[in-house]
MARKOLDO-265051 format. One record per atom (N, C-alpha, C, O, CB): residue number from 1; residue in one letter; atom name; x, y, z. Coordinates in Angstrom, 3 decimals, always signed. Glycine has a CB too. Example, Ala and Ser with C-alpha at 12.3 -4.5 7.8 and 13.67 -1.06 7.14 Angstrom:
<recs>
<1, a, N, <+13.190, -5.690, +7.800>> <1, a, CA, <+12.300, -4.500, +7.800>> <1, a, C, <+13.200, -3.300, +7.800>> <1, a, O, <+14.236, -3.319, +8.465>> <1, a, CB, <+11.308, -4.473, +9.046>> <2, s, N, <+12.850, -2.250, +7.080>> <2, s, CA, <+13.670, -1.060, +7.140>> <2, s, C, <+12.900, +0.030, +7.870>> <2, s, O, <+13.409, +1.138, +8.039>> <2, s, CB, <+14.084, -0.598, +5.725>> 
</recs>
This chain:
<recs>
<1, x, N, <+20.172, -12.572, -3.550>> <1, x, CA, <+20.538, -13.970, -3.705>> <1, x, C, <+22.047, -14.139, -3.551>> <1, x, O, <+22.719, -13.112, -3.455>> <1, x, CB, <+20.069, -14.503, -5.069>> <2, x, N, <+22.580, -15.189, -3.522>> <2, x, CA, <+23.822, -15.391, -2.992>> <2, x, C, <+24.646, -15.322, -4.560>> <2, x, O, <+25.744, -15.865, -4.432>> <2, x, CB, <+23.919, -16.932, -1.989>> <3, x, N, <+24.482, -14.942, -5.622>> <3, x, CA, <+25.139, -14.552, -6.973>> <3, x, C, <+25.036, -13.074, -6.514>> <3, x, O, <+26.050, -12.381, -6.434>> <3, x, CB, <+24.302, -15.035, -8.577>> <4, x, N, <+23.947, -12.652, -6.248>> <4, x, CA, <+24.273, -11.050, -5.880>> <4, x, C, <+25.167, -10.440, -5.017>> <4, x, O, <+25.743, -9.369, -5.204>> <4, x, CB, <+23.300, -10.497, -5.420>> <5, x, N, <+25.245, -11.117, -4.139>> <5, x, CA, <+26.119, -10.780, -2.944>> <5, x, C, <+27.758, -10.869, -2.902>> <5, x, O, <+28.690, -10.221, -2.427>> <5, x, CB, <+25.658, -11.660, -1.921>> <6, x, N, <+27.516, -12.285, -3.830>> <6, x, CA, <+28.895, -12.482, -4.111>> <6, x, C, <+29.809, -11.197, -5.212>> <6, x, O, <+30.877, -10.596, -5.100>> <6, x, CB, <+28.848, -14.023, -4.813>> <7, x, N, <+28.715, -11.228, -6.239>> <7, x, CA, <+29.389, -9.779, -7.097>> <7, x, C, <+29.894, -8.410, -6.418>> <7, x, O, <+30.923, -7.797, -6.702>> <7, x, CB, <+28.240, -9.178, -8.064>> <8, x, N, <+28.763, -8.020, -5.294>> <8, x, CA, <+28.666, -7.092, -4.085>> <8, x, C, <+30.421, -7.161, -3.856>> <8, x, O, <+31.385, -6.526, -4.285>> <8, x, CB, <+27.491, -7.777, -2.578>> <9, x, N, <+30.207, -8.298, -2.939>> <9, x, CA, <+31.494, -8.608, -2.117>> <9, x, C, <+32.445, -8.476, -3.344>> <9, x, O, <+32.672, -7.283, -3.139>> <9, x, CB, <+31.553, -10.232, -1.257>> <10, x, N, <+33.321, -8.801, -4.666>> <10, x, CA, <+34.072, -8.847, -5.109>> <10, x, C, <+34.438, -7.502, -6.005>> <10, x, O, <+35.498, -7.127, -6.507>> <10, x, CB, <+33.928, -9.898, -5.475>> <11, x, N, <+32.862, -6.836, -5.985>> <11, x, CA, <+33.450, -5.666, -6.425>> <11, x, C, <+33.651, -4.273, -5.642>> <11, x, O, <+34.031, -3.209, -6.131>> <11, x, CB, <+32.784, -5.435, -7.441>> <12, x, N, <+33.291, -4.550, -4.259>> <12, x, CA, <+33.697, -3.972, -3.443>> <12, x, C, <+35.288, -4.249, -3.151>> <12, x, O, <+36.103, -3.356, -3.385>> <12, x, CB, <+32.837, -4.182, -2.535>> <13, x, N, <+35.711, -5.561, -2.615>> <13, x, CA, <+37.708, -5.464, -2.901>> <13, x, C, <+37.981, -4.813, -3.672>> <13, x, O, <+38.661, -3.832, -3.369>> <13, x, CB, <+38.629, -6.613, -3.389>> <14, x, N, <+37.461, -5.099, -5.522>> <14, x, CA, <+38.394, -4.118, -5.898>> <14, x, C, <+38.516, -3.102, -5.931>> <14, x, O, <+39.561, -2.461, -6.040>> <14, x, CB, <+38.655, -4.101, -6.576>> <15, x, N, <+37.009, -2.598, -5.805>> <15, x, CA, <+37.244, -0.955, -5.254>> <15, x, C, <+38.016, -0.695, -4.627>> <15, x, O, <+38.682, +0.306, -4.892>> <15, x, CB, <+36.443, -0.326, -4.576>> <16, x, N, <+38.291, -1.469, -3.506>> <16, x, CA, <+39.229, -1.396, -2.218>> <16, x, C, <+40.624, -1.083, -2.572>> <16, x, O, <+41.220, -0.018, -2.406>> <16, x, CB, <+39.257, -2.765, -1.408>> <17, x, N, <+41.082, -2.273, -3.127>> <17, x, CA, <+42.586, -2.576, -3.403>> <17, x, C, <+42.578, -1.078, -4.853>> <17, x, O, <+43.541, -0.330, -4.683>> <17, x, CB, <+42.947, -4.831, -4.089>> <18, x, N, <+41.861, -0.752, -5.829>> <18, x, CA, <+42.118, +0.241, -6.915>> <18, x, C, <+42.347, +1.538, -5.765>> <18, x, O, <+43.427, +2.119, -5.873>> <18, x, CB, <+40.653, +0.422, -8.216>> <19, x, N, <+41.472, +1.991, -4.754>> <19, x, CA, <+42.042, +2.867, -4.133>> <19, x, C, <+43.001, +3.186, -3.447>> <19, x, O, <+43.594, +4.251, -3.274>> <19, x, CB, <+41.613, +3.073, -3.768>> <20, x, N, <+43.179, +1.626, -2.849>> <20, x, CA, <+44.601, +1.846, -2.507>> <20, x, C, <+45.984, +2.336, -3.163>> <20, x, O, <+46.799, +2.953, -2.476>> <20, x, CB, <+44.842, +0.887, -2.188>> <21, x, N, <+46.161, +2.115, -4.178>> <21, x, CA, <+47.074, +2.478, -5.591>> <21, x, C, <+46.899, +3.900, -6.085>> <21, x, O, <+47.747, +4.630, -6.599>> <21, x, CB, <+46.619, +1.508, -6.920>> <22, x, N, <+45.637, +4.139, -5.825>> <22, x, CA, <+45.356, +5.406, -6.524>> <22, x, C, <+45.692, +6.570, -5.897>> <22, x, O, <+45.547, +6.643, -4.677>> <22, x, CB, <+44.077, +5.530, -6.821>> <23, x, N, <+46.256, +7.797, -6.726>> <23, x, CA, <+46.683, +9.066, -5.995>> <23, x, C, <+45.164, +9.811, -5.696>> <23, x, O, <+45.240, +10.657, -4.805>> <23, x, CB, <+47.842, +10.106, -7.051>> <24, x, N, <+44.117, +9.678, -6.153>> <24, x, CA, <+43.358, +10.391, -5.746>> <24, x, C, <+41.968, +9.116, -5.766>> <24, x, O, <+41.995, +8.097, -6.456>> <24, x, CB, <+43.385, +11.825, -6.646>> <25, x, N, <+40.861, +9.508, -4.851>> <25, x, CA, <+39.386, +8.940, -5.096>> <25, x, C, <+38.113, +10.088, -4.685>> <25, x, O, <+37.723, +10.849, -3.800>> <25, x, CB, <+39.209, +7.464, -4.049>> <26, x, N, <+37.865, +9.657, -5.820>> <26, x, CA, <+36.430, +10.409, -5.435>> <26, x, C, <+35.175, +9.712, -5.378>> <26, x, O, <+35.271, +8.983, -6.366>> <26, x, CB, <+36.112, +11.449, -6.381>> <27, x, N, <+34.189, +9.496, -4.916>> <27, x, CA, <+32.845, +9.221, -4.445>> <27, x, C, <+31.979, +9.693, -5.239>> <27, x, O, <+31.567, +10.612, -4.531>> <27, x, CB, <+32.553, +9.668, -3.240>> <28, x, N, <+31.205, +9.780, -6.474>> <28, x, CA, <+29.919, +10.877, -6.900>> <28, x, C, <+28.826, +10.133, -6.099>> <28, x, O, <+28.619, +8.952, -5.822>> <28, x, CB, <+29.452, +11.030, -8.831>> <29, x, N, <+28.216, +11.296, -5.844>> <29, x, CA, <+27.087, +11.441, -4.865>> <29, x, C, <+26.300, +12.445, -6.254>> <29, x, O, <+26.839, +13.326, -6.924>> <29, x, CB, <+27.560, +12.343, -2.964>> <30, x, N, <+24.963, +11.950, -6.341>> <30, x, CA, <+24.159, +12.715, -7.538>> <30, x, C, <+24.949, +13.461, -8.525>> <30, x, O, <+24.766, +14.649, -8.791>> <30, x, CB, <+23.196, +13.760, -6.983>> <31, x, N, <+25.754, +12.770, -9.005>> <31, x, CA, <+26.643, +13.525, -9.906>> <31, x, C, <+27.603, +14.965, -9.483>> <31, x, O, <+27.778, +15.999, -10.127>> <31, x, CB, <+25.687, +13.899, -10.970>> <32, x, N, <+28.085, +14.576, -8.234>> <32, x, CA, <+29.040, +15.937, -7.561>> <32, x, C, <+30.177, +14.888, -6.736>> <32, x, O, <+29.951, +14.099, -5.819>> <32, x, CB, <+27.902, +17.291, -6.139>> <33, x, N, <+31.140, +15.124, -7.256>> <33, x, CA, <+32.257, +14.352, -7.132>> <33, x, C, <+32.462, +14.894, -5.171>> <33, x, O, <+32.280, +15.967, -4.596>> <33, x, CB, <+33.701, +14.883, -8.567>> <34, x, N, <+32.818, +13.807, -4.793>> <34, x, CA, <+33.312, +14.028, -3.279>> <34, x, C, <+34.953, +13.404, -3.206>> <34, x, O, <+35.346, +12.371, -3.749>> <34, x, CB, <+32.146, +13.065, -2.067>> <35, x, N, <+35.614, +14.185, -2.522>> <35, x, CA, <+37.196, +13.598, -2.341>> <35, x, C, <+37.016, +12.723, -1.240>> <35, x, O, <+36.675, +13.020, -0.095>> <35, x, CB, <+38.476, +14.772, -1.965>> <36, x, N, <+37.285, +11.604, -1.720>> <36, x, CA, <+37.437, +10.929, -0.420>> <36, x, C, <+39.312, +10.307, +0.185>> <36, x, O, <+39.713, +10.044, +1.319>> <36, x, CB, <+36.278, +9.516, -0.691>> <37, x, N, <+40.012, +10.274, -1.123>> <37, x, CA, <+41.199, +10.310, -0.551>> <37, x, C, <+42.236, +11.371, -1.224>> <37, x, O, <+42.616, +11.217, -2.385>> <37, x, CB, <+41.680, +8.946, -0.575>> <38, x, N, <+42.603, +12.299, -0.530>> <38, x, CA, <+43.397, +13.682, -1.497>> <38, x, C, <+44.225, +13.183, -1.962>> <38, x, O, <+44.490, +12.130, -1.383>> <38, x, CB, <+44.058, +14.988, -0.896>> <39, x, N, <+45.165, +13.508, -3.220>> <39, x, CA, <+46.428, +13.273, -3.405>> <39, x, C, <+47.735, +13.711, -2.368>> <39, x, O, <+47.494, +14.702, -1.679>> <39, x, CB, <+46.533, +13.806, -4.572>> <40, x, N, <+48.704, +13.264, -2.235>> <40, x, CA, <+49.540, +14.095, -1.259>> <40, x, C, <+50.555, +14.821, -1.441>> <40, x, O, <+51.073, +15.408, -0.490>> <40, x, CB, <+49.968, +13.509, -0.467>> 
</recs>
């Protein structure tokens, strides 16, 4: 429904924009952390 989508969409940005800031991200996939952006 369009309440769902909208949450979708807004909590996807901030995922977005928190990774951007962040020195590191990881992804869990079944509870096994994946690097998706290294620190540098």
């Amino acid at each position: 429904n369009q309440l769902g989508r909208l949450y979708r969409d807004l909590l996807g940005k901030s995922n977005q924009m928190l990774a951007q800031v962040a020195d590191e991200v990881y992804l869990m996939v079944a509870g096994l952390p994946v690097l998706i952006k290294p620190s540098k």
